[in-house]
C-alpha positions in Angstrom: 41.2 27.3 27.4 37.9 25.0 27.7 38.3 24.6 31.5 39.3 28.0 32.3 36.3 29.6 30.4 33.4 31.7 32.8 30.1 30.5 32.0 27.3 33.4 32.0 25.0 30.2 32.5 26.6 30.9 36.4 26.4 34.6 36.5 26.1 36.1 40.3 26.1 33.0 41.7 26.9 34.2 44.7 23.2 36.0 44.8 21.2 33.0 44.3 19.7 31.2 47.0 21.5 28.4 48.4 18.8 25.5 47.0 19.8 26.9 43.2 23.3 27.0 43.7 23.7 23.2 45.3 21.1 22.0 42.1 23.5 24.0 39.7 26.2 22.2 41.1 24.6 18.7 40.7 23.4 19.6 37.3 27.2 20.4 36.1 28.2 17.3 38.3 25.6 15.0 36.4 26.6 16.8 32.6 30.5 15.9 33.3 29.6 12.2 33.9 26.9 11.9 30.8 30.0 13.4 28.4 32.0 10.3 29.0 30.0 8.0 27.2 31.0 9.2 24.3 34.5 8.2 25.0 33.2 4.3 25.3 35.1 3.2 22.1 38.7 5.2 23.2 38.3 3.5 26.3 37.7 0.1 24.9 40.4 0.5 22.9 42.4 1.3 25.6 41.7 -1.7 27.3 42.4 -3.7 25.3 46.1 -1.8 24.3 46.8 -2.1 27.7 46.1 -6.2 29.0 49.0 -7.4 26.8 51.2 -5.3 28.4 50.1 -6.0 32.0 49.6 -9.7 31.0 53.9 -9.3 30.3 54.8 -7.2 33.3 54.1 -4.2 32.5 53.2 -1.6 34.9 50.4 0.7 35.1 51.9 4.6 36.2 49.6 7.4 36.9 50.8 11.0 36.8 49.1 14.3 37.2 49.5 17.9 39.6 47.4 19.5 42.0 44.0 17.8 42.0 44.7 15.5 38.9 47.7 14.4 40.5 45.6 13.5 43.8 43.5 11.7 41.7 46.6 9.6 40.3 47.4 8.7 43.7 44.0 7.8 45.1 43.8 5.5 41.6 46.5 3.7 42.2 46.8 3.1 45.7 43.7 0.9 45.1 44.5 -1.4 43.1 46.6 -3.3 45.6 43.6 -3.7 48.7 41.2 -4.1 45.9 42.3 -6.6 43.3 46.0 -7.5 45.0 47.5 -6.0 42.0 50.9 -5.8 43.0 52.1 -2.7 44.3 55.4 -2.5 41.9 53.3 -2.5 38.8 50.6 0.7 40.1 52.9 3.6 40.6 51.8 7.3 40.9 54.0 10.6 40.1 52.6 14.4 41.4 54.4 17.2 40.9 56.0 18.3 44.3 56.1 14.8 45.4 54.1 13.3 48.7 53.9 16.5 50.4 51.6 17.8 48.0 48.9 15.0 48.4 47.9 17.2 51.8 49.2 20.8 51.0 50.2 22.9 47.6 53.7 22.9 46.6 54.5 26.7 44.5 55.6 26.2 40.8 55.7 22.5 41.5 53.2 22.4 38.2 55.2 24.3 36.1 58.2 22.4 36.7 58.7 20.7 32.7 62.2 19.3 33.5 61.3 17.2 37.0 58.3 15.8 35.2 61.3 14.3 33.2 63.5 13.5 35.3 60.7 11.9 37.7 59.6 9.7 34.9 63.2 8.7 34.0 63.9 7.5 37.0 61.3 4.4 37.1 63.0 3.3 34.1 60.2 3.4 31.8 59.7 0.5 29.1 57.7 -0.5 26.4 55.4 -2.8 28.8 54.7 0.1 30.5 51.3 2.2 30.6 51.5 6.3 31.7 48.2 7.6 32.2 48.5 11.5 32.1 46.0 13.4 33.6 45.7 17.3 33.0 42.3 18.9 32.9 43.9 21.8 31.0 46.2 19.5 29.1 49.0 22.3 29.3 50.6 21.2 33.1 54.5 21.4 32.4 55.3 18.9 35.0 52.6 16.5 33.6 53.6 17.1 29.8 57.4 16.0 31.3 55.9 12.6 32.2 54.0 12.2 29.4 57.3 13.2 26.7 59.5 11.1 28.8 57.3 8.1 28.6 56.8 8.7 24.9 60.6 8.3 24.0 60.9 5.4 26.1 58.3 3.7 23.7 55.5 3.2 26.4 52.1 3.2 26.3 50.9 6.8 27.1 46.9 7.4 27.4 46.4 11.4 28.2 43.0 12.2 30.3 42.0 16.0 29.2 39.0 18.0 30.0 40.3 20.6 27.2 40.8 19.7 23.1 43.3 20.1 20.9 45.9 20.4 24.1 49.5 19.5 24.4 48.6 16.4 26.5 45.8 14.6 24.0 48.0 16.1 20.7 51.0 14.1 22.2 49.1 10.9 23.7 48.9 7.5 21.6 45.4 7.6 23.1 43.5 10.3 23.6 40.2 10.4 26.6 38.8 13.9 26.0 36.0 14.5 28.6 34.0 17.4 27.7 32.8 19.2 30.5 33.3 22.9 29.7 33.4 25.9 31.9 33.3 24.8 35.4 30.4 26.8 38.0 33.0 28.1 39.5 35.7 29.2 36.8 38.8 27.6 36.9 38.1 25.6 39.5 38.5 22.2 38.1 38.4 20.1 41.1 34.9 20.2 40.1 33.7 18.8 36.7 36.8 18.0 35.4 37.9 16.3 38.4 34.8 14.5 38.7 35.7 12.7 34.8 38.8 12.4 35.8 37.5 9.7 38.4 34.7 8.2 36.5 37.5 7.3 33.5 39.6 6.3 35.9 37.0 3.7 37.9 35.6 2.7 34.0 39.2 1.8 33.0 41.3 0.3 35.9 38.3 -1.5 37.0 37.9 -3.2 33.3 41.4 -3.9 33.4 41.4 -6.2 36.5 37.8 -7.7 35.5 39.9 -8.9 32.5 42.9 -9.7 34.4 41.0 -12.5 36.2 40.9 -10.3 39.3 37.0 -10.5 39.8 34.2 -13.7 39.8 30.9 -12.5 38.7 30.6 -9.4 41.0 33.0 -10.5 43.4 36.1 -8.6 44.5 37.4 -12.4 45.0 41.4 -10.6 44.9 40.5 -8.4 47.6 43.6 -8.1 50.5 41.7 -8.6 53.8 43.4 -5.9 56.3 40.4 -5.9 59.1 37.6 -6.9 60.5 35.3 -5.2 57.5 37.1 -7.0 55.4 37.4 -10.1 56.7 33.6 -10.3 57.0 33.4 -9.3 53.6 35.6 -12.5 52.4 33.7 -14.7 54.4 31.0 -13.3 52.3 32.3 -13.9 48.9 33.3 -17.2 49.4 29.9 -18.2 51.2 28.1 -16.8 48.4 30.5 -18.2 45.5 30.9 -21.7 47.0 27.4 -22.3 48.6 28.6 -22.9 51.8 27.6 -21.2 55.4 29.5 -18.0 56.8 31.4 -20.9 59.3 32.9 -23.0 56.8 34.0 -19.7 54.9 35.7 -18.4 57.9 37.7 -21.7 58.2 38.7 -22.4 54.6 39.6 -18.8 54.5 42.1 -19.4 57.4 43.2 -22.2 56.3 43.9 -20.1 52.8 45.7 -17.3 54.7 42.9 -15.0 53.8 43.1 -16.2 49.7 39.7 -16.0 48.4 40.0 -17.5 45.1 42.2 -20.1 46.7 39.5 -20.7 49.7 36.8 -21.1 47.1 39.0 -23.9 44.6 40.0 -25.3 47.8 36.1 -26.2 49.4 35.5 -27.3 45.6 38.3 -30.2 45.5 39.1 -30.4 49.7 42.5 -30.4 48.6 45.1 -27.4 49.5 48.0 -28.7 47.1 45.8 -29.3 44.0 43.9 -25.7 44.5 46.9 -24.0 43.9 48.1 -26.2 41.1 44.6 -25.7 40.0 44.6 -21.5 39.9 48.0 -21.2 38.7 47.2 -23.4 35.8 44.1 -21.1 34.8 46.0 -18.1 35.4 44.2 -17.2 38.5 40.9 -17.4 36.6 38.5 -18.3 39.1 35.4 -19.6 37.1 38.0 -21.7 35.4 39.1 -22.9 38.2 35.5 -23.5 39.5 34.1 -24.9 36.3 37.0 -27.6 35.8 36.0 -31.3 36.4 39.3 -32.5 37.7 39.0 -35.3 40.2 
């Protein structure tokens, strides 16, 4: 198995001095990001698979064990602060449940049959989008998911740090990073986890871009929660509409927080004829800011 292979490029690791094992760690680090670009075209393919099905209701559902399934939780827990991506459509599944985001669960993993069952019971559809994540690409509990969502017609996309695997044989699309024998053997928290993150930034972050969730740069969706935040609003919508940090702070109150709707607002000085303005471009702010209604 790819990710469970020892490396003799590692050997007595454990003698070296510390400088040369922290660089041989960055090096492997560096090598696991520098084999995704050779998954650029999969990925845009998978973008663009996936917006229709987002654009109709779908829902995005991550599912993974031990570290991967971590992973699946950190990835979509952020959409909603983020890009306000409504917390309905990002779902996560881990084998074990919750309790296993802060401590292992035995056999959890191995567990085929609640990967299944856990799958079944968000009702998957054909709008929907499973993205499996496995670095072995053999976790029972994952594979569960993954066959589950598969019968039900949805849209499975299987993240794998090891080829010709149960997970990528069995996903309609198949992200293959390959990062090899890990420094410390087995331990794929490491490399593998590390491409499991970078695919996952690359492709939820491209999703919401094209989702109108962004202007320019600008995390103009983002859910203001405190005082860092808030700033940071005031920030966007100062810089977007031209306008000092003062005047940002009040149309942003006046938009409960809404930075798209803040900035459409300080264009037309009109509350009522903002939102009638983003709804009918879809939310898409540089439509909304490049129309010439009067």
């Amino acid at each position: 198995m790819d990710t469970e292979n020892k490396s003799d490029k590692y050997n007595k690791i454990d003698l070296w001095e510390t400088k040369d094992i922290l660089e041989s760690i960055l090096e492997s680090q560096l090598n696991a990001v520098a084999s995704i670009k050779k998954l650029i075209e999969e990925l845009n393919t998978a973008v663009s698979k996936c917006l229709p099905l987002l654009e109709n209701g779908g829902r995005i559902i991550f599912a993974g064990a031990g570290t991967s399934g971590r992973m699946a939780a950190q990835e979509s827990s952020e959409l909603y602060p983020t890009f306000s991506w409504p917390k309905n459509k990002s779902l996560f599944l881990i084998a074990g449940g919750h309790k296993t985001l802060t401590e292992a669960v035995e056999n959890a993993e191995d567990n085929l049959s609640q990967g299944e069952l856990d799958a079944k019971k968000l009702k998957p559809t054909q709008k929907d989008i499973f993205i499996c994540i496995a670095a072995s690409g053999r976790t029972p509990y994952t594979l569960g998911v993954l066959r589950t969502a598969n019968l039900a017609g949805s849209l499975t996309i299987g993240i794998s740090s090891s080829s010709n695997s149960p997970l990528l044989n069995e996903s309609k699309i198949k992200l293959f990073s390959n990062t090899g024998a890990e420094v410390i053997a087995g331990s794929t928290r490491m490399k593998a986890g590390t491409a499991q993150k970078v695919i996952l930034n690359m492709l939820t972050t491209t999703l919401m871009i094209r989702l109108n969730r962004t202007y320019d740069s600008y995390m103009v969706d983002l859910v203001a929660t405190n005082e860092k935040l808030n700033k940071r609003a005031a920030y966007i919508v100062s810089g977007i509409s031209n306008v000092n940090l003062e005047t940002a702070h009040e149309a942003l109150n006046f938009c409960q927080g809404k930075v798209k709707l803040a900035c459409v607002y300080l264009k037309y000085q009109d509350l009522k004829k903002a939102e009638e303005i983003l709804i009918e471009n879809n939310g898409n702010l540089r439509l909304c800011l490049d129309s010439n209604k009067s």
